[in-house]
Backbone as CSV, one residue per row, in Angstrom:
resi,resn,N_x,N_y,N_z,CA_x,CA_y,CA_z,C_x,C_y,C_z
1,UNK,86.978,84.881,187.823,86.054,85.769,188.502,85.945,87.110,187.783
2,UNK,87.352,87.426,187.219,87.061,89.065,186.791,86.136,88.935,185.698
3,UNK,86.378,87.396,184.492,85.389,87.290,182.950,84.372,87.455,183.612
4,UNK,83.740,86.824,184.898,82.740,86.748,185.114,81.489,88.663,185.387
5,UNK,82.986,89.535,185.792,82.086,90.394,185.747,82.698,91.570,184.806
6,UNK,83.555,91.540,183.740,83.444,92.147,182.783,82.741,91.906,181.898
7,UNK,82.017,90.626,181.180,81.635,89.872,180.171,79.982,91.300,180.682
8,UNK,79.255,91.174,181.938,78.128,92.055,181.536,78.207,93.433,181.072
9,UNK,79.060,93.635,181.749,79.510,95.285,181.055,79.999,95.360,179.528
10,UNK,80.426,94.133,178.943,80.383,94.648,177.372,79.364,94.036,176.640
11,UNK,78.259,93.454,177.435,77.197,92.933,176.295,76.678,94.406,176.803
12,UNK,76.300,95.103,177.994,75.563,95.934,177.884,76.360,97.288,177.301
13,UNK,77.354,97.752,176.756,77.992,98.142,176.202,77.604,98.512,174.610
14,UNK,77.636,96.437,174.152,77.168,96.646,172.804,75.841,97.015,172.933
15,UNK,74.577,96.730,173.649,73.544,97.140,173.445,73.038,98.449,173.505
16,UNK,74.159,99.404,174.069,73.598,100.793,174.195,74.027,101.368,172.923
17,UNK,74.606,101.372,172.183,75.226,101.540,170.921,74.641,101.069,169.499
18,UNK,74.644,101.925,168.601,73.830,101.637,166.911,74.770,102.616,166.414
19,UNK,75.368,101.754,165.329,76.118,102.484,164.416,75.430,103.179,163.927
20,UNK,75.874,104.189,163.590,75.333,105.717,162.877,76.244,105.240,160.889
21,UNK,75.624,105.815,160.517,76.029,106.151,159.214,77.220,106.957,158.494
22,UNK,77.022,108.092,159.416,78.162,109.211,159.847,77.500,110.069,161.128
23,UNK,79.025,110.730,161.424,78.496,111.508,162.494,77.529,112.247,163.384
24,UNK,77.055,112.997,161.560,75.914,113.699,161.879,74.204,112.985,161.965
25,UNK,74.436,111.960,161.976,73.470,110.756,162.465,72.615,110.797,163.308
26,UNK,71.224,111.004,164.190,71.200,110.412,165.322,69.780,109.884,165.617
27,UNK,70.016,109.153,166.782,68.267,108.457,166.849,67.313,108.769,166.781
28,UNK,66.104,108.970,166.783,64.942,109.699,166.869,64.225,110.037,168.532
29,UNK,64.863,108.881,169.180,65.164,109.167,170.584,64.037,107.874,171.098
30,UNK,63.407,108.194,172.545,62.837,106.950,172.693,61.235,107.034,172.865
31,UNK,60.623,105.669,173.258,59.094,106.056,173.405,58.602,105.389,172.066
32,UNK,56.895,104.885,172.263,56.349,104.431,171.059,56.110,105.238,169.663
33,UNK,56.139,105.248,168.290,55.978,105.993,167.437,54.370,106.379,167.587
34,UNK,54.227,107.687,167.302,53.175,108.619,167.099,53.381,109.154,166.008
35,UNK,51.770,109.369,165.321,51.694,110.132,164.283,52.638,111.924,164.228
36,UNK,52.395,112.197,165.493,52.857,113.585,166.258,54.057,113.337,165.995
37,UNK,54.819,112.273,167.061,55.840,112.317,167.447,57.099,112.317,166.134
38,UNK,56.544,111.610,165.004,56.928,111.225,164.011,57.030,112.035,163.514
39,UNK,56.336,112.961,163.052,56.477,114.337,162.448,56.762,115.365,163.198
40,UNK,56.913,115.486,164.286,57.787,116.585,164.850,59.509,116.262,164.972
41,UNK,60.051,114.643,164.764,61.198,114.177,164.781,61.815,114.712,162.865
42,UNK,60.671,113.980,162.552,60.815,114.176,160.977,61.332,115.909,160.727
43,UNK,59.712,116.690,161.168,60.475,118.292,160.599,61.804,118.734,161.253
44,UNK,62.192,118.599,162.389,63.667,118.435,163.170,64.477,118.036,162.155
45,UNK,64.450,117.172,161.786,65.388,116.301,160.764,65.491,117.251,159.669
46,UNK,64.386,116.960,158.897,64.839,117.932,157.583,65.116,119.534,157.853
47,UNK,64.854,120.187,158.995,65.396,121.346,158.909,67.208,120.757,159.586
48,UNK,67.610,120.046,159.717,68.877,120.170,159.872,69.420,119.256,158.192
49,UNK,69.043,119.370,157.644,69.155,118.605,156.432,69.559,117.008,156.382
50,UNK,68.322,116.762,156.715,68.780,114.786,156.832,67.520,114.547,156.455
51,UNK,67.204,113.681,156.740,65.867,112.642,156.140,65.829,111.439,157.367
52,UNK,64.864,111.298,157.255,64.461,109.869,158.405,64.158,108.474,157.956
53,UNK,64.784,107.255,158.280,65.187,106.012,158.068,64.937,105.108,159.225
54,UNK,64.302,104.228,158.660,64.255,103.066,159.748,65.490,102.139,159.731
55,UNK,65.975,101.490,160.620,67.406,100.830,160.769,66.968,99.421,160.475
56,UNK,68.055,98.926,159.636,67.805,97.722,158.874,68.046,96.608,159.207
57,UNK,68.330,96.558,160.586,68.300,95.482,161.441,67.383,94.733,162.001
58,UNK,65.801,94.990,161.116,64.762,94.106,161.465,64.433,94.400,163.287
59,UNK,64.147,95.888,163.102,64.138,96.160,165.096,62.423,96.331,165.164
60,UNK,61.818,96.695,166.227,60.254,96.869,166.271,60.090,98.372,165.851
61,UNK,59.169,98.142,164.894,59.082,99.656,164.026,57.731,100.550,164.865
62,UNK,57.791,100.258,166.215,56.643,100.953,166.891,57.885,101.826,167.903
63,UNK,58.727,101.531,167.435,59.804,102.375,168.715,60.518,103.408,168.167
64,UNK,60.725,104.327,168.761,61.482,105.274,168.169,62.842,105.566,168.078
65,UNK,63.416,104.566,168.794,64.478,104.316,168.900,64.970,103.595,167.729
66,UNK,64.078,103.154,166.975,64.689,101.885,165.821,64.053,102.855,164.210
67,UNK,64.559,103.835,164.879,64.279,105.331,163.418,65.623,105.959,163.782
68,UNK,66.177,106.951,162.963,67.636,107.645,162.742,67.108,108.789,161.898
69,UNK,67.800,109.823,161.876,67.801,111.018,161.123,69.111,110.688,160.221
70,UNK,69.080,110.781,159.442,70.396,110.640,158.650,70.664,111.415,157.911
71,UNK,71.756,112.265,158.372,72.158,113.617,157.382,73.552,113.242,157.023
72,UNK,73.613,113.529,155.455,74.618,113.355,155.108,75.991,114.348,155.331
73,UNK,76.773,114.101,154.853,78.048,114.528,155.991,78.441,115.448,154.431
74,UNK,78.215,116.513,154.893,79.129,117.965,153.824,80.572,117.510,153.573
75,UNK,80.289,118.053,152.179,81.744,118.544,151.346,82.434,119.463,151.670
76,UNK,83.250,118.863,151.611,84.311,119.818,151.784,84.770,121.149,150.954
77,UNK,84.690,122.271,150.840,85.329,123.153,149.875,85.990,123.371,149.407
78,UNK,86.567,123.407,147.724,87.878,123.244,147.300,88.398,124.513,146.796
């Protein structure tokens, strides 16, 4: 009885979750892609110094959720 009701809580678990790249990673958020929307996510992005990527998991490229900002993760100072 308990598999029966933990088993939904970790498929929906894995589904709320997308590996990031590194930390400073994050989705583009949700809702259909817009020309707008796209470029107001985009200039966001590059003013925090990242670039925007679609996720390579073959997801629907009309969502915005299946886009990432991906900023690479600073050096350290020696």
């Amino acid at each position: 009885m308990r598999a029966a009701l933990l088993l939904p809580l970790v498929l929906l678990g894995a589904c709320a979750t997308q590996p990031d790249a590194n930390p400073g990673s994050y989705t583009l958020g949700r809702g259909l892609v817009t020309y707008d929307e796209l470029k107001r996510a985009k200039d966001k992005c590059v003013a925090a110094g990242g670039v925007v990527r679609p996720y390579t998991d073959g997801g629907d490229q009309y969502q915005l959720s299946n886009y990432q900002c991906v900023i690479a993760p600073k050096e350290k100072a020696q």
